[in-house]
C-alpha positions as CSV (number, residue, x, y, z in Angstrom):
1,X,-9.5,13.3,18.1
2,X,-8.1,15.2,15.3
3,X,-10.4,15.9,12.4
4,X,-8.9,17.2,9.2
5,X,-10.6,17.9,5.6
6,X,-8.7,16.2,2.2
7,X,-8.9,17.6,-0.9
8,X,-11.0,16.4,-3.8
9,X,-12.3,13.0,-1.8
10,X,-16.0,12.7,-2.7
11,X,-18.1,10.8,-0.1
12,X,-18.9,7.1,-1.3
13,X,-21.0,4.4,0.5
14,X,-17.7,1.9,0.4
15,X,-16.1,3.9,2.6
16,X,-15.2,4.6,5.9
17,X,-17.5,7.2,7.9
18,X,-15.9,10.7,8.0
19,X,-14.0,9.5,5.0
20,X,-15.7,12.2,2.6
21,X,-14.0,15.8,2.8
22,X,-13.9,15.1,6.7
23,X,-11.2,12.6,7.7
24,X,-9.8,11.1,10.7
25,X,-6.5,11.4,9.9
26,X,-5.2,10.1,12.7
27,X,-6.9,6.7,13.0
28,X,-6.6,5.9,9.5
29,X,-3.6,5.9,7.1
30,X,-4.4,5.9,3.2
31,X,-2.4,4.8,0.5
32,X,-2.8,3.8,-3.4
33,X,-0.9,1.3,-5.1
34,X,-0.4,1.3,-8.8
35,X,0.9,-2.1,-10.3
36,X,1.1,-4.0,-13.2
37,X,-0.6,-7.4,-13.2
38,X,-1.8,-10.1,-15.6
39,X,-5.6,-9.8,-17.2
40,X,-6.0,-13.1,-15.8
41,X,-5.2,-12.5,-12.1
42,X,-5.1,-8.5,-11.5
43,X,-4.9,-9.0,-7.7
44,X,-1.1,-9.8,-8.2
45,X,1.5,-7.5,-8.9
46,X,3.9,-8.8,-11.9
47,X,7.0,-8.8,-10.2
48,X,9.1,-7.6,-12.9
49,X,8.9,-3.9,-12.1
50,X,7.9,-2.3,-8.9
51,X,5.3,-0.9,-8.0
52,X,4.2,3.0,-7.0
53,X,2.4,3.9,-3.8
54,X,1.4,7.3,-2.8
55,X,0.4,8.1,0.8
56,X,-1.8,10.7,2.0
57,X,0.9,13.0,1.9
58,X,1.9,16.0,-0.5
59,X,2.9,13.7,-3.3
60,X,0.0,12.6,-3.9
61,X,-1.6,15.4,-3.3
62,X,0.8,17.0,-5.7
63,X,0.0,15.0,-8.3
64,X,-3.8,14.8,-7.8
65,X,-5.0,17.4,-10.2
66,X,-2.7,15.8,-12.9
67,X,-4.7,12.8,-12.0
68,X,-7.4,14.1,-12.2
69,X,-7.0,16.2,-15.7
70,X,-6.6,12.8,-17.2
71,X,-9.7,11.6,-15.2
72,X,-12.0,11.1,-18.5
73,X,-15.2,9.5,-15.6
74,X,-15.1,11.6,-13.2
75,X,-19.1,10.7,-12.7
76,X,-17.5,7.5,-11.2
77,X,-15.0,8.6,-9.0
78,X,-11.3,9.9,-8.9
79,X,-8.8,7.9,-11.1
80,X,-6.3,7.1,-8.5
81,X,-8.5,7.2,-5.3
82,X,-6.8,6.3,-2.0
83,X,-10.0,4.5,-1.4
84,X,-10.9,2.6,-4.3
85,X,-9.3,0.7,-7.3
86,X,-9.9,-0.3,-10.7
87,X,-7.9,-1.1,-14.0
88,X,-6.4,2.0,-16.2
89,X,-6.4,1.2,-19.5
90,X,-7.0,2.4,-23.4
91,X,-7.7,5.9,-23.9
92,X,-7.2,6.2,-20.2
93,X,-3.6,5.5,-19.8
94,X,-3.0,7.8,-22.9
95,X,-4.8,10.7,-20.9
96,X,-2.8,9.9,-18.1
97,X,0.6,9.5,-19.5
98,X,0.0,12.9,-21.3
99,X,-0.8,14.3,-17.9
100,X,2.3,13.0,-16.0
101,X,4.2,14.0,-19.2
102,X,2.9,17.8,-18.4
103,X,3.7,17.1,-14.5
104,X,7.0,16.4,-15.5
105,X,7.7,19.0,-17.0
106,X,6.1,21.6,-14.8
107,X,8.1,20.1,-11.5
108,X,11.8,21.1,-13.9
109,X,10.3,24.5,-13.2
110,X,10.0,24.2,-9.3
111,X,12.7,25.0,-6.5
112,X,14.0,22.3,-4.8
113,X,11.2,21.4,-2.4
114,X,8.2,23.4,-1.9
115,X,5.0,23.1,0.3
116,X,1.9,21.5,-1.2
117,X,-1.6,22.5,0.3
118,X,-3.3,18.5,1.4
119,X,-6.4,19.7,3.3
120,X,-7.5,21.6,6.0
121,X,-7.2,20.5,10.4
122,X,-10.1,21.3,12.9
123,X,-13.8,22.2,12.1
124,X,-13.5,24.7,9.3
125,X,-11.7,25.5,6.1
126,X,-10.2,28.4,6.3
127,X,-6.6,29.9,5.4
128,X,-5.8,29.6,9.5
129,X,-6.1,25.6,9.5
130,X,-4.7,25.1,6.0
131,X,-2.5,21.9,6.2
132,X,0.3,22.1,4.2
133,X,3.2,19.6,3.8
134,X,6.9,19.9,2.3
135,X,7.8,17.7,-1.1
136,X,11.4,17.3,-2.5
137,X,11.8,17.9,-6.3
138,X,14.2,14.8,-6.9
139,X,11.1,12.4,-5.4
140,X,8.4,13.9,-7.4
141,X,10.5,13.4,-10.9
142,X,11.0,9.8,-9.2
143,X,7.3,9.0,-8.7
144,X,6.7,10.3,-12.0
145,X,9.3,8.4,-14.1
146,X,8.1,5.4,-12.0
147,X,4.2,6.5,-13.0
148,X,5.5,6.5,-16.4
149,X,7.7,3.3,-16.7
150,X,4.8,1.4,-15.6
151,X,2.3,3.1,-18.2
152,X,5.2,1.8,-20.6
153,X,5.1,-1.6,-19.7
154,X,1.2,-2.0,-20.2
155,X,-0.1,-3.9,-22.6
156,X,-3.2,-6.0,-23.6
157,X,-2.6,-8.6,-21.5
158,X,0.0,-6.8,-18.7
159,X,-2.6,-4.4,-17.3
160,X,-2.2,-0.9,-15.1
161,X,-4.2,-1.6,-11.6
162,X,-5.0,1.0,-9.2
163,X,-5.4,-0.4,-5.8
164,X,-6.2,2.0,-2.7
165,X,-7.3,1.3,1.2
């Protein structure tokens, strides 16, 4: 069995065991999805613009400290957890559209692809079981745009839901 440590996942009761830094990445595939939906019924996606899913991968990872900049209750968790869920709204989705804004403009200044560090394999962290993973320039300007066209389309009633594994 392959053991591997993420970055930034806090332990949590709700979740799976070894789910904490220590993940078995092999067994279980993460993702987040980020939808809008109705205040009345936020378990359905509106389908008038798609959503955004990030998988355990160096996209999200990528974008995780953004994510977490615009985090403004981090005493509660990580804003877009591949584990947990919730509604972004208010203050929140300003904080997190001025943070994407700043990704967005910190990716023009990347190469074409580059690696992104997602966590560590084996029993220790350490710089000889770093795990790092390749991400294209053209998809992370996608996922943003796409982060920020939903943020857009928000409103009072059309709400911004976070939905993870």
């Amino acid at each position: 069995m392959r053991l591997s440590y993420r970055l930034g996942v806090t332990l949590q009761s709700s979740r799976p065991p070894f789910c904490g830094r220590l993940t078995q990445s092999v067994s279980h595939s993460m993702s987040v999805s980020l939808y809008l939906a109705d205040q009345a019924n936020l378990q359905t996606p509106c389908r008038e613009i798609s959503p955004v899913t990030f998988n355990d991968d160096g996209y999200y990872w990528f974008l995780y400290r953004y994510f977490e900049s615009a985090n403004l209750e981090r005493h509660k968790g990580e804003l877009i957890d591949l584990y947990g869920g919730g509604v972004i709204e208010g203050y929140q989705l300003h904080r997190l559209r001025t943070e994407l804004e700043q990704a967005m403009q910190d990716v023009a200044h990347k190469p074409d692809s580059w690696q992104v560090l997602v966590g560590w394999q084996g029993g220790s962290v350490s710089a000889e079981t770093e795990d790092w993973r390749k991400v294209e320039k053209l998809e992370v300007l996608h996922l943003i745009t796409s982060l920020l066209a939903l943020i857009s389309s928000s409103s009072a009633t059309r709400k911004l839901v976070c939905d993870g594994d």
